[in-house]
N, C-alpha and C positions, 0 to 999 in steps of 0.2 A: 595057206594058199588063198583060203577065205579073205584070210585080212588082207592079202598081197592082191587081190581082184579092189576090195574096198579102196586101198588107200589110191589103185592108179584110176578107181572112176572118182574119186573125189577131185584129184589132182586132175583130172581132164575136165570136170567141170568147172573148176578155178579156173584153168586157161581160157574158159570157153567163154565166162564169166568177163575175165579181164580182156579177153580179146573185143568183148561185147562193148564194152567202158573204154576203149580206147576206140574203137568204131563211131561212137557215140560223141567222144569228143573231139575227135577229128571232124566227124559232121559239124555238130556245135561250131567248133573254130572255120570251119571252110564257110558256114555262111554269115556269120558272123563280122569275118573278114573283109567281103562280099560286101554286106550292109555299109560297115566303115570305111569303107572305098566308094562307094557310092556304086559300084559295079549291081548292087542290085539298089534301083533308087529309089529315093523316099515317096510314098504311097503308093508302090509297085505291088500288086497283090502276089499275096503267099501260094504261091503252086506247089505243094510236096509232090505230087509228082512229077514234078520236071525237076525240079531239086535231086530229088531220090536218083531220077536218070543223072543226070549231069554229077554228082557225085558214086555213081553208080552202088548204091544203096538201096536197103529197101525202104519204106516208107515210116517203118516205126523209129528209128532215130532221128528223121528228120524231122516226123510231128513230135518230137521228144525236144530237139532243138531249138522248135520255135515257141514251144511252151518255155523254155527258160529265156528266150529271148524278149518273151513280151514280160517276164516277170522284171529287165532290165532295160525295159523300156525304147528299147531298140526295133520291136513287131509289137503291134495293136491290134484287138482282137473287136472286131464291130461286129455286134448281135444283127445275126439274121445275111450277114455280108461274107464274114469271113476274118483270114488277116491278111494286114499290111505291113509292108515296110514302114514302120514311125514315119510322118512328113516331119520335115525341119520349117514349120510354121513360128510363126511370133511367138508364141506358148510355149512353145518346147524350148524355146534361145533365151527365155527368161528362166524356165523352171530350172535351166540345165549352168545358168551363170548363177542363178540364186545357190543352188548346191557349193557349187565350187566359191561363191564368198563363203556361206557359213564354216567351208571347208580351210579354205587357204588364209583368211583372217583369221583364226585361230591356232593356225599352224605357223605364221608367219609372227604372233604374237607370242611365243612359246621358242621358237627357233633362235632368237636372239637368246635365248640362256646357254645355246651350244655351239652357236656360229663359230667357225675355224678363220678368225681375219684374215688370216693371209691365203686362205683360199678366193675369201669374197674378194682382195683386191689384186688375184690374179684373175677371176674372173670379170671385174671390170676394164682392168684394160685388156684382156682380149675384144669385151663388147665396144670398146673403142676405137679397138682397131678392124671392126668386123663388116662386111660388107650386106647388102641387103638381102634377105633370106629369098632364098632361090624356090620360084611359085609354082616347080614339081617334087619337092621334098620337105620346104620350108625351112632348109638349115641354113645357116653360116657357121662363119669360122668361129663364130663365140655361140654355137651350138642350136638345138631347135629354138623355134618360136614358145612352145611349152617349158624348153630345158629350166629356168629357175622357178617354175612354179613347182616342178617335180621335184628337183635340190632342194627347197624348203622343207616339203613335206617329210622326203626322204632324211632331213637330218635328224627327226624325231626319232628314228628308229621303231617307230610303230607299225609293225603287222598288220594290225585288221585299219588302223587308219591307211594305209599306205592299198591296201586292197580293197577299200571302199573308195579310197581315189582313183586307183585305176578306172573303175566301171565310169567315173566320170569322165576320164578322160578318152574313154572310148568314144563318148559323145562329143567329147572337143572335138578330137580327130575329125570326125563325121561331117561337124559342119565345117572344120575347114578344108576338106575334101568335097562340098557343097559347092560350098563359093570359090574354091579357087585361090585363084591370086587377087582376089580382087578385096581380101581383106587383106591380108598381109604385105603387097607391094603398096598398097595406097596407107597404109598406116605404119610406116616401117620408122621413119624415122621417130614418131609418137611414142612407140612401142617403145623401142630402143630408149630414148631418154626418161619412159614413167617405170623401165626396169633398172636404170641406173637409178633411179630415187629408193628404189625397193631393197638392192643393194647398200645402199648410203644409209638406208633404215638400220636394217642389216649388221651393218659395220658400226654402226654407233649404238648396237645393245638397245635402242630406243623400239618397247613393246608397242607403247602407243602410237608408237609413228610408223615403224611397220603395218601395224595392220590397218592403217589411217591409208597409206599409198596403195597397198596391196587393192583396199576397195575403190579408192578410188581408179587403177590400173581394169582392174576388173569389170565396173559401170563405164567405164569408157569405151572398153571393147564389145560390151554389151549392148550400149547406143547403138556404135558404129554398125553390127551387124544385123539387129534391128531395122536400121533405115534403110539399108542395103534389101532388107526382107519387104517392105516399105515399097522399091522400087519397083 
């Protein structure tokens, strides 16, 4: 009877445990979300307690939350102020393109030893045939504005590379939930023809020239949203 009292308060703590961890990352992801929609916008100060109300929570997974969020640079923590929503300043659109070259030139120079041809050159003519990415989702018919930077990576088959890209592309999202359409409808045709070269990299097994277009595709988008920050 002893054991049969132990084993059901163990197992009641476990649930109590895991119900706690999924509390925890449901908070986590709800503000999270929030941030990358811009629903809570960049240099918005951190209120746990309106958070806490608005997800109706209590207060310790959400300062739990935003401690993982400043460690991924999404919330900043200013001595003596408090935190903030990350502002998407000049700084942050360099730090956060510099990551993604070190990341995609190396993954793009690596990915021509497994490329599937006749994927690559079904996905070029769809991008041929694809209309200009629509400035409340960013897709077209030959997929998001991100979709071949992701395909690259993902052909490696790597785990921790592939979940260290993610956390970048959270920040992509971010700034192009920023700005809008106003990177992607004014740059569409640009885009479109420097990921047809990336492909054509791609397709001819050429390491060096892959990641040759790849940076160059990447500083150009970096320019562009730079001067845009500029204005």
């Amino acid at each position: 009877m002893d054991s049969f009292l132990k084993n059901e308060n163990l197992y009641k703590a476990l649930d109590e445990k895991v119900g706690f961890r999924n509390k925890k990352a449901m908070v986590y992801e709800s503000i999270k979300q929030k941030i990358i929609e811009v629903a809570l916008p960049p240099g918005l100060p951190i209120n746990e307690s309106a958070l806490a109300r608005m997800l109706n929570v209590s207060k310790t997974p959400v300062r739990e939350a935003v401690q993982q969020l400043e460690r991924e640079n999404l919330v900043e923590n200013i001595s003596g102020r408090g935190s903030y929503v990350t502002p998407v300043s000049f700084e942050y659109i360099h730090d956060i393109f510099e990551m993604r070259e070190v990341l995609e030139c190396g993954a793009a120079k690596r990915a021509v030893l497994v490329v599937d041809g006749e994927e690559i050159q079904s996905r070029m003519a769809m991008m041929e045939q694809s209309e200009p990415f629509l400035s409340d989702t960013s897709q077209s018919e030959g997929g998001s504005a991100e979709d071949i930077h992701t395909y690259i990576v993902r052909m490696l088959r790597n785990k921790g590379l592939m979940m260290a890209y993610s956390r970048v592309l959270d920040h992509i999202a971010r700034i192009r939930n920023f700005f809008a359409d106003r990177i992607i409808a004014n740059r569409f045709d640009k885009i479109r023809a420097e990921h047809m070269e990336i492909y054509k990299a791609l397709l001819a097994r050429d390491p060096d020239r892959a990641e040759r277009v790849v940076q160059e595709h990447l500083r150009n988008a970096a320019s562009y949203i730079k001067n845009v920050v500029r204005l």
